[in-house]
C-alpha positions as CSV (number, residue, x, y, z in Angstrom):
1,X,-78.0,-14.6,102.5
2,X,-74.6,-13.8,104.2
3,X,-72.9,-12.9,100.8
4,X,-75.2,-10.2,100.1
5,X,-73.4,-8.2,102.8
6,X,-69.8,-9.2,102.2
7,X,-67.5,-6.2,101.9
8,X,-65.6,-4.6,99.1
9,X,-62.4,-5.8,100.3
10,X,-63.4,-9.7,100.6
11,X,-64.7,-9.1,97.0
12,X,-61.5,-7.7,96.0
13,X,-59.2,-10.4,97.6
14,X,-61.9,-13.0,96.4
15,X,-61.7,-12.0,92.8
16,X,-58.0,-11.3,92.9
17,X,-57.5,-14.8,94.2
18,X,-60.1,-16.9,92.8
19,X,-59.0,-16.6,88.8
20,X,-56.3,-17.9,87.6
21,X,-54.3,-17.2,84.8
22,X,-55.1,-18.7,81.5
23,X,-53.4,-19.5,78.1
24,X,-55.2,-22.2,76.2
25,X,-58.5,-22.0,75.2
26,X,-60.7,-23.4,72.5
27,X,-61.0,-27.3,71.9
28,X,-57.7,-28.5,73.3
29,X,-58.9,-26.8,76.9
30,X,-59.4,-29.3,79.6
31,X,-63.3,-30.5,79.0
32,X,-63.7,-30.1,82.5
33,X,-63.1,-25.9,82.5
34,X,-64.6,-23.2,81.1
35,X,-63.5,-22.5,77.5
36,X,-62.0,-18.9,77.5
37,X,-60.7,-16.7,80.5
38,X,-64.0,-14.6,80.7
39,X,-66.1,-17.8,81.1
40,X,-63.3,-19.0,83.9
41,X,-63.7,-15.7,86.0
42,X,-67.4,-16.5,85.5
43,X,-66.9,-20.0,87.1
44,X,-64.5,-18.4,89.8
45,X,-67.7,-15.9,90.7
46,X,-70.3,-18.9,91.1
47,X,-67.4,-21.3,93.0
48,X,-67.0,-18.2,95.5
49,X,-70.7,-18.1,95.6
50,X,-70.6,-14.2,94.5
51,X,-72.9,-14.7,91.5
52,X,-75.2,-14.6,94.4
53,X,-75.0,-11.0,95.2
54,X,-76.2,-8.1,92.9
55,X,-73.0,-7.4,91.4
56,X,-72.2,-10.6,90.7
57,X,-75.5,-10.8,88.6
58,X,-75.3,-8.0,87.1
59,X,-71.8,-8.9,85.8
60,X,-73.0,-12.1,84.5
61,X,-76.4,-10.7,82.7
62,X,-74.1,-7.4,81.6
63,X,-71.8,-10.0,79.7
64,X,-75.3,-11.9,78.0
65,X,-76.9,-8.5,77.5
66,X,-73.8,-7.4,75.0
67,X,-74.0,-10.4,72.7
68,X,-77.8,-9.9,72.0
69,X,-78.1,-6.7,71.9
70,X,-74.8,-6.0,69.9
71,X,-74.5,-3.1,67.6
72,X,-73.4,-3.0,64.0
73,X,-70.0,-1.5,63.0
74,X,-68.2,-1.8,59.7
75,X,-64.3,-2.0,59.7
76,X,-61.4,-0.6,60.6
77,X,-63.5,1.4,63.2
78,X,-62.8,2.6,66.4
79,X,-64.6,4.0,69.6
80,X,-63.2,5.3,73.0
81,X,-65.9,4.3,76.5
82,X,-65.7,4.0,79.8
83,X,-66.7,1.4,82.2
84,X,-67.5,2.1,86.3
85,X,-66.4,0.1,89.3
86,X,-69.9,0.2,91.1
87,X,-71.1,-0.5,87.5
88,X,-71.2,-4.2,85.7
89,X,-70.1,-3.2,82.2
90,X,-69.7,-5.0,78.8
91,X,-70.3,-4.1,75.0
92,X,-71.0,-6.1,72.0
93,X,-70.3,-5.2,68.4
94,X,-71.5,-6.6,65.1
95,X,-69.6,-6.9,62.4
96,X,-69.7,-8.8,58.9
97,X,-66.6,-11.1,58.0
98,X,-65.5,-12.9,54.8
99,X,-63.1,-16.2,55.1
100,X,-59.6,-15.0,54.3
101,X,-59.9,-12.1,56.5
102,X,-57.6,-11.0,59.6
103,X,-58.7,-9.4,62.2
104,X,-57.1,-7.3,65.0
105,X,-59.1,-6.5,67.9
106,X,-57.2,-4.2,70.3
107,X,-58.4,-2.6,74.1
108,X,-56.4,-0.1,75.2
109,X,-57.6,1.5,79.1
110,X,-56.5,3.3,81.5
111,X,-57.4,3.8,84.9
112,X,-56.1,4.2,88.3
113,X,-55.5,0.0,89.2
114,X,-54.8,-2.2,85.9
115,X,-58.0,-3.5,84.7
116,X,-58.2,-6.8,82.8
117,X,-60.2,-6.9,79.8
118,X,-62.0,-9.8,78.4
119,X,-62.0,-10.1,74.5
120,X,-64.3,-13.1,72.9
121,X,-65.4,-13.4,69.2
122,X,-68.9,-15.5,69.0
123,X,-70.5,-16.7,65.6
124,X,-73.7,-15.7,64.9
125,X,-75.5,-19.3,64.3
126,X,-79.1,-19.8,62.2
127,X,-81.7,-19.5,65.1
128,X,-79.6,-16.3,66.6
129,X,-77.2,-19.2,68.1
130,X,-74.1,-18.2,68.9
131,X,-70.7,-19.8,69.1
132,X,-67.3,-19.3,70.9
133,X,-64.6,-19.0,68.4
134,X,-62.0,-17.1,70.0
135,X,-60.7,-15.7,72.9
136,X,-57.7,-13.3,74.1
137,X,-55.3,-14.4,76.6
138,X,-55.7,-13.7,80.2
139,X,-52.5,-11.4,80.1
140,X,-53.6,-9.7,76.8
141,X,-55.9,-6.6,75.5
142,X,-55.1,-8.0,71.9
143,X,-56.9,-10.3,69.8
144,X,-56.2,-11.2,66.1
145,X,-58.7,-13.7,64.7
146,X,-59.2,-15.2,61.5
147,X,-62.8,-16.2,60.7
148,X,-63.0,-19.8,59.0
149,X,-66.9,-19.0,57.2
150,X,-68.5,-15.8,55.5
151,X,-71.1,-14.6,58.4
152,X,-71.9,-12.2,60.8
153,X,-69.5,-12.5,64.1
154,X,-70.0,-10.8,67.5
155,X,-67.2,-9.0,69.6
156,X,-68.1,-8.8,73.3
157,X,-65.8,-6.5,75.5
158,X,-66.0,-6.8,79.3
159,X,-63.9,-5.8,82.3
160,X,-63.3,-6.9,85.5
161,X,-65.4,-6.4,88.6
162,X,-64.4,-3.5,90.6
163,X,-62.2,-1.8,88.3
164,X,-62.8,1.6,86.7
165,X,-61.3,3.2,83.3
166,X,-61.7,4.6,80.0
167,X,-60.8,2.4,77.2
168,X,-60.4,2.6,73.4
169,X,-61.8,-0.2,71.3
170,X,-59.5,-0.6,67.8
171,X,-60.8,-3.3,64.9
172,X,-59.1,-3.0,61.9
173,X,-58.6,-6.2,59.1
174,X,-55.8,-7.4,57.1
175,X,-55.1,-10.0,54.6
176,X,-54.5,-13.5,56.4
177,X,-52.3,-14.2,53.8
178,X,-49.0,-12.3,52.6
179,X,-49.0,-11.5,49.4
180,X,-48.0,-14.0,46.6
181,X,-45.8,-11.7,44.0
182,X,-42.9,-10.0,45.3
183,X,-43.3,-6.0,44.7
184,X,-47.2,-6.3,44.1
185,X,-50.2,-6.2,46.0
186,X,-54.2,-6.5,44.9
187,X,-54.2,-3.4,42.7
188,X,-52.2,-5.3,40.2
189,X,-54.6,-8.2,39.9
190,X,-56.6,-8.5,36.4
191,X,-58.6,-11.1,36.0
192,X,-60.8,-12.7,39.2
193,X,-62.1,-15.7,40.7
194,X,-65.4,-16.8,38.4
195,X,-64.4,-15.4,34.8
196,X,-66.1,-17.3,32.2
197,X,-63.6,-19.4,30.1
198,X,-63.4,-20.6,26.6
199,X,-66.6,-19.9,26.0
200,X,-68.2,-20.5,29.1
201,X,-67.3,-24.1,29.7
202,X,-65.2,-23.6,32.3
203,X,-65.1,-20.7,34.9
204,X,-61.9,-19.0,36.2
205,X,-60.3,-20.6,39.5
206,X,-58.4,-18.1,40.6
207,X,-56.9,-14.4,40.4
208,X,-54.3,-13.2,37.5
209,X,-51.1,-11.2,39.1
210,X,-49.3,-9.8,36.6
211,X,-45.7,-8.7,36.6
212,X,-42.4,-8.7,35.2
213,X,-41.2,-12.0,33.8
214,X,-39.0,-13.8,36.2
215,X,-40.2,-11.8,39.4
216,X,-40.1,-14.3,42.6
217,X,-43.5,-15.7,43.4
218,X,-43.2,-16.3,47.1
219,X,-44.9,-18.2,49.7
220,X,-47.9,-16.6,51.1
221,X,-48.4,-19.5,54.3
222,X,-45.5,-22.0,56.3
223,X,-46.0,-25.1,54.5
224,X,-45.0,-27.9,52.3
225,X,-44.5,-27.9,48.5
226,X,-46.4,-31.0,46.9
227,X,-47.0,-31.1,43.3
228,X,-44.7,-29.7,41.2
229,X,-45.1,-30.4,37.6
230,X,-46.0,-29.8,34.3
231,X,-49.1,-29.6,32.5
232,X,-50.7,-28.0,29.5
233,X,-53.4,-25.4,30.6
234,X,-50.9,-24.1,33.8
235,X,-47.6,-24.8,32.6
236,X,-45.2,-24.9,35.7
237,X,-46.9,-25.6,38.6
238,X,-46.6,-26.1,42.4
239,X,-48.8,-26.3,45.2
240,X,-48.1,-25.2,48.8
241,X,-50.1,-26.8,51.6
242,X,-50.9,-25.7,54.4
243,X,-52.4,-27.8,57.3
244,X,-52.9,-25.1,59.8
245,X,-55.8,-23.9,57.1
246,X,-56.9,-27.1,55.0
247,X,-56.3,-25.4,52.2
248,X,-53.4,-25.4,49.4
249,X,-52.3,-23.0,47.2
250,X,-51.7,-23.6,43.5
251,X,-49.3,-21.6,41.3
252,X,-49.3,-21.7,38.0
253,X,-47.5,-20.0,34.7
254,X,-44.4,-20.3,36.4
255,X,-41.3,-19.4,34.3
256,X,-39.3,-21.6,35.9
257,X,-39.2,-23.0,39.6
258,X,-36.9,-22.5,43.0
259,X,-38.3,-25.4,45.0
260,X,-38.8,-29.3,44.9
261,X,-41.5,-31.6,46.4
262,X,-41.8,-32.3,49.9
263,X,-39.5,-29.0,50.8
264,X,-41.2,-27.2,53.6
265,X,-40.6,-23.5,53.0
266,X,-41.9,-20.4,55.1
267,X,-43.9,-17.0,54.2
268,X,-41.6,-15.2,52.2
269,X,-39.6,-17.5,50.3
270,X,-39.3,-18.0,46.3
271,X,-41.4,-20.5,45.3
272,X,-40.7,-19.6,41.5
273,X,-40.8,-17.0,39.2
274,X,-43.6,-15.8,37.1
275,X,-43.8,-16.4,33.7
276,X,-46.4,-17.1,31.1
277,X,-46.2,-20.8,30.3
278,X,-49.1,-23.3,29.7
279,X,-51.8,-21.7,28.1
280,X,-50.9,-18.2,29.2
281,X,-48.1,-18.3,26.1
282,X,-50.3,-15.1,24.4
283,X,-50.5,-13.3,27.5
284,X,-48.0,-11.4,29.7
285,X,-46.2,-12.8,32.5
286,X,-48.3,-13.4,35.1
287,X,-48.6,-15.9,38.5
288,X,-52.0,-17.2,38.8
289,X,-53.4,-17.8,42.3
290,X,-55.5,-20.3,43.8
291,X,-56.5,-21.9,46.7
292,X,-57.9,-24.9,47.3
293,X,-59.8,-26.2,50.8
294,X,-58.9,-30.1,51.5
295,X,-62.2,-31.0,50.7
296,X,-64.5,-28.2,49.2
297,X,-63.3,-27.0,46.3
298,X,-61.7,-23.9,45.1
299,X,-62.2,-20.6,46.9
300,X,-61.9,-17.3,46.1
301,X,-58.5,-16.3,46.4
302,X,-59.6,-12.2,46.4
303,X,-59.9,-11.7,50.6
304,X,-57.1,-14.0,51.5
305,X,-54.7,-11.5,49.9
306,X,-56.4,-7.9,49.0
307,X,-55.3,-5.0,50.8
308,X,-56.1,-4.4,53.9
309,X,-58.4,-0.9,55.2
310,X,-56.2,0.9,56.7
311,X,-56.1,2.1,60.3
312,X,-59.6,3.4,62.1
313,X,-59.7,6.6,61.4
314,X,-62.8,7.8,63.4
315,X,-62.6,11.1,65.7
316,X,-62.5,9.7,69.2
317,X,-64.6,11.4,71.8
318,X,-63.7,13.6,74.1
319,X,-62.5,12.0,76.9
320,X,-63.6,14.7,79.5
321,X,-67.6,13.9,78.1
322,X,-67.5,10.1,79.1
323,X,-70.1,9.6,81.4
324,X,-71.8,13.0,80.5
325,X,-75.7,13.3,80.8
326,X,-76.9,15.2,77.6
327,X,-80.5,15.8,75.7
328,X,-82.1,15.6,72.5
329,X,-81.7,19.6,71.2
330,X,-83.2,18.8,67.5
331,X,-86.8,19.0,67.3
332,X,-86.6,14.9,66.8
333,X,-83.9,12.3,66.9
334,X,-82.8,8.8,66.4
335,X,-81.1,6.6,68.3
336,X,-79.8,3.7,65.7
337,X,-78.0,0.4,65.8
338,X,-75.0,1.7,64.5
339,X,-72.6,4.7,64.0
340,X,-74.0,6.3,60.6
341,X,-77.1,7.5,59.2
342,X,-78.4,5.0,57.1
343,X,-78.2,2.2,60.1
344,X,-81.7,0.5,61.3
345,X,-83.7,2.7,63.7
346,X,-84.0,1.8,67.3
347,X,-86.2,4.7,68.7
348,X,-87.2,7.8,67.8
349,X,-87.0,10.6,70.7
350,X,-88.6,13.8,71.3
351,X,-86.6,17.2,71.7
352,X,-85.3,17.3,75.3
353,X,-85.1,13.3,76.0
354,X,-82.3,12.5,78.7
355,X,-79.5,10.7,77.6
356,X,-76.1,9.6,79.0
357,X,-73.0,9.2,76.8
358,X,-71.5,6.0,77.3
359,X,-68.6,6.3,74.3
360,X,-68.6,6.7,70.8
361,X,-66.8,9.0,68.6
362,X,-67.1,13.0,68.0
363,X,-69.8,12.3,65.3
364,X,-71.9,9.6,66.6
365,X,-72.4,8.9,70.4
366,X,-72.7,5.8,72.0
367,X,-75.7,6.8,74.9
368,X,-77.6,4.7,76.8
369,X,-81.4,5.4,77.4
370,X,-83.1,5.9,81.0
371,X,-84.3,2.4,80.4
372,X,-81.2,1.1,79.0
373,X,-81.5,1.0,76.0
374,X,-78.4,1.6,74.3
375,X,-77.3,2.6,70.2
376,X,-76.0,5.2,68.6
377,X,-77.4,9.2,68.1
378,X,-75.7,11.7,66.0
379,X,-73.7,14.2,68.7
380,X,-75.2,17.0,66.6
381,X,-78.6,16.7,67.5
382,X,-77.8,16.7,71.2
383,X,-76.5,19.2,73.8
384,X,-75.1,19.4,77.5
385,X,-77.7,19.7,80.2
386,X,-76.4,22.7,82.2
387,X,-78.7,25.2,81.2
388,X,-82.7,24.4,82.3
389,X,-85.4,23.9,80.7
390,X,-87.8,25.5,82.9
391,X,-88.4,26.2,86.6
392,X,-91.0,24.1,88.7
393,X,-92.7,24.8,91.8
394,X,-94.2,21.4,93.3
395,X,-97.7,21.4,94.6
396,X,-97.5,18.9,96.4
397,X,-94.7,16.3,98.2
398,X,-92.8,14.2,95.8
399,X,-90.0,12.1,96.1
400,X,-86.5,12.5,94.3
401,X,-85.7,9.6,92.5
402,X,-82.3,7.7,91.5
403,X,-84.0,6.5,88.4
404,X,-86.5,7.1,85.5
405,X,-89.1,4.1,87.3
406,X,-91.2,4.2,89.2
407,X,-89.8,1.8,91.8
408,X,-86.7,3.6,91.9
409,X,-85.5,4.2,95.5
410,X,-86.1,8.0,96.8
411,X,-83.0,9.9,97.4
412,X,-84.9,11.7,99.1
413,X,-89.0,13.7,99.8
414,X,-89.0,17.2,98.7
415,X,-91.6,19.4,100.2
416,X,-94.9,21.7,98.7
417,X,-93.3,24.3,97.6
418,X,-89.8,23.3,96.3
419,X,-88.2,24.5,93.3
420,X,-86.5,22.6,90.7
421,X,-84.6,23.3,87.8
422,X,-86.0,20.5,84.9
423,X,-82.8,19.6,82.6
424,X,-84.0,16.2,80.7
425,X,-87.5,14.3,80.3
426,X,-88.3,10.4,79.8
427,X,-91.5,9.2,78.9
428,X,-93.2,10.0,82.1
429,X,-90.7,11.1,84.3
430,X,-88.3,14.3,84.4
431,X,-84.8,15.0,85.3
432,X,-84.6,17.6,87.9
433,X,-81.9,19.3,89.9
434,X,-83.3,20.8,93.3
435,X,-81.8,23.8,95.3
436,X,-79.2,21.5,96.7
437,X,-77.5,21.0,93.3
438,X,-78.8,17.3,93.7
439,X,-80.0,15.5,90.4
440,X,-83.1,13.2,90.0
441,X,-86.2,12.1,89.0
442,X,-89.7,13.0,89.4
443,X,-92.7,11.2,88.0
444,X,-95.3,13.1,86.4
């Protein structure tokens, strides 16, 4: 096939050429295009018939590789990596997500040529079904997303073809609404969504913000005001709707209020002031908070507008040890799905099994297995490979392989006699380094 032998700078001018930028993605994208930028540089690799050739495969299956065999992080985290120009690359990440939740999803790289960075967010469906549900700009290494269910979602963070870098992967989550109580955030909430109610017959719709009588309650979302009245169990009330969401939000206890129906107001502005009116008279002031979708019911109000984590915090890894072929020093490790020690087993390893260090933090290593396998090992039961295990002296011929299998191409056929220095094993094979300072494999 003539496209197996095209050159690196065809691919280069093909690649550069052949994807366009993109802006719109999701539902209102033409039907007739792929849905998100990485799918459209997909399509731009089949139409130039380079999904033919191997790294044009490999880019493809490296994408489809990452979503199922994602690994688990909790949030904020962050991870530093690096990806290889001769090298398809991508990485998933797993991660659980309430409704009301914001999240910002940030690559930062750096290389010799400007690398563009694919960012998608996939639903994890029943049946290990997954759906698109967001996607970052063509121009862009930032993502915010806000999911619309409670589930687990998958992050899946791929490069370019031809490009090389280290990068730094940032999630961290906010509130996706501002706050409703000018002054206050979720530490002064009292009373939460679900509390039994006068005697159990009615449950508690909401969250309880207490504060200083007359403090501005303010918008939390752009939207219109609808439904300002009075009644007995919330006093003065108002709702703010907001169609972007589907949901509105109901205030209630209001001392007095600052808008009027059908008055579209933005996040920020007074939309009263708290009070204690209705059947909050016997308690203190307080605004309470609700939210309401258009057609299911009320929702807990708690992760629209708790505080966020924080920033990641996690020790990156030294950049200098990206890339870095290392070894099982403890008398047994594990490599595990994610980055602490109570996450789900993926293999156990012997003392001395090779690994390389593909990113990760100071404390827990992102390596990938001869057989590539990838997860997570802590960096303290591993160690560099400089110094050898033990000398060999071959008995007979063997070749020098470029990988742990045995139909791995020969780098080249040492002779009887040659001596090797063993750094690494894997299952049957071990990582040598001959008296040329070459690296490889030999089978047992």
């Amino acid at each position: 096939m003539a496209f197996i032998h095209i050159s690196r700078s065809l691919w280069i001018g093909l690649l550069l050429g052949g994807v366009s930028a993109c802006t719109g993605v999701g539902p209102t994208a033409n039907l007739f295009r792929p849905s998100s930028p990485h799918d459209q540089y997909g399509q731009s690799l089949k139409e130039a018939k380079l999904d033919r050739t191997a790294l044009g495969t490999d880019w493809i299956s490296a994408g489809e590789r990452a979503l199922r065999d994602s690994l688990k992080i909790t949030i904020p985290y962050r991870e530093s990596g690096y990806f290889a120009a001769n090298k398809a690359f991508a990485v998933g990440y797993r991660l659980d997500a309430q409704q009301g939740d914001r999240f910002l999803v940030r690559v930062e790289s750096q290389g010799q040529k400007e690398a563009q960075v694919f960012i998608d967010v996939f639903a994890l469906e029943a049946r290990n079904r997954i759906s698109l549900i967001a996607a970052s700009k063509a121009d862009t290494n930032v993502l915010a997303w806000e999911p619309r269910r409670t589930q687990t979602y998958l992050i899946r963070i791929q490069p370019e073809l031809l490009r090389s870098g280290r990068y730094t992967i940032t999630v961290t989550r906010e509130p996706a609404l501002s706050f409703p109580v000018q002054g206050r955030d979720s530490r002064q909430i009292s009373s939460f969504f679900g509390a039994v109610r006068d005697g159990g017959r009615r449950r508690h719709e909401g969250v309880d913000i207490f504060a200083p009588k007359g403090t501005p309650a303010l918008a939390s979302v752009d939207g219109i005001i609808t439904g300002v009245s009075t009644n007995s169990l919330g006093g003065n009330v108002a709702f703010l709707t907001s169609n972007d969401r589907n949901i509105r939000l109901y205030y209630a206890h209001l001392d007095r209020w600052n808008v009027s129906n059908g008055q579209r107001v933005s996040v920020g502005d007074t939309v009263g002031f708290v009070g204690n009116t209705g059947n909050a008279r016997t308690t203190g002031p307080h605004l309470h908070f609700g939210i309401y979708g258009f057609t299911d019911g009320a929702t807990d109000p708690l992760p629209y507008i708790r505080m966020g984590r924080g920033p990641a915090r996690q020790s990156l890894l030294t950049l200098s040890r990206l890339g870095d072929s290392v070894r099982v020093s403890a008398a047994r490790s594990v490599v595990r799905l994610a980055p602490h020690s109570d996450a789900t087993v993926l293999r156990e390893l012997p003392k001395s099994s090779a690994l390389t260090i593909i990113g990760g933090t100071e404390t827990w290593l992102r390596v990938e297995l001869p057989d590539g396998l990838t997860g997570y090992i802590a960096s303290a039961t591993t160690e560099a490979e400089k110094k050898p295990l033990r000398r060999l002296t071959l008995p007979t011929t063997k070749p020098l392989l470029d990988a742990a299998n045995g139909r791995a191409a020969a780098i080249k056929i040492l002779p009887t006699g040659s001596t090797v220095d063993v750094l690494a094993t894997a299952s049957s094979f071990q990582l040598v380094r001959n008296s040329d300072g070459q690296t490889g494999w030999l089978s047992l």
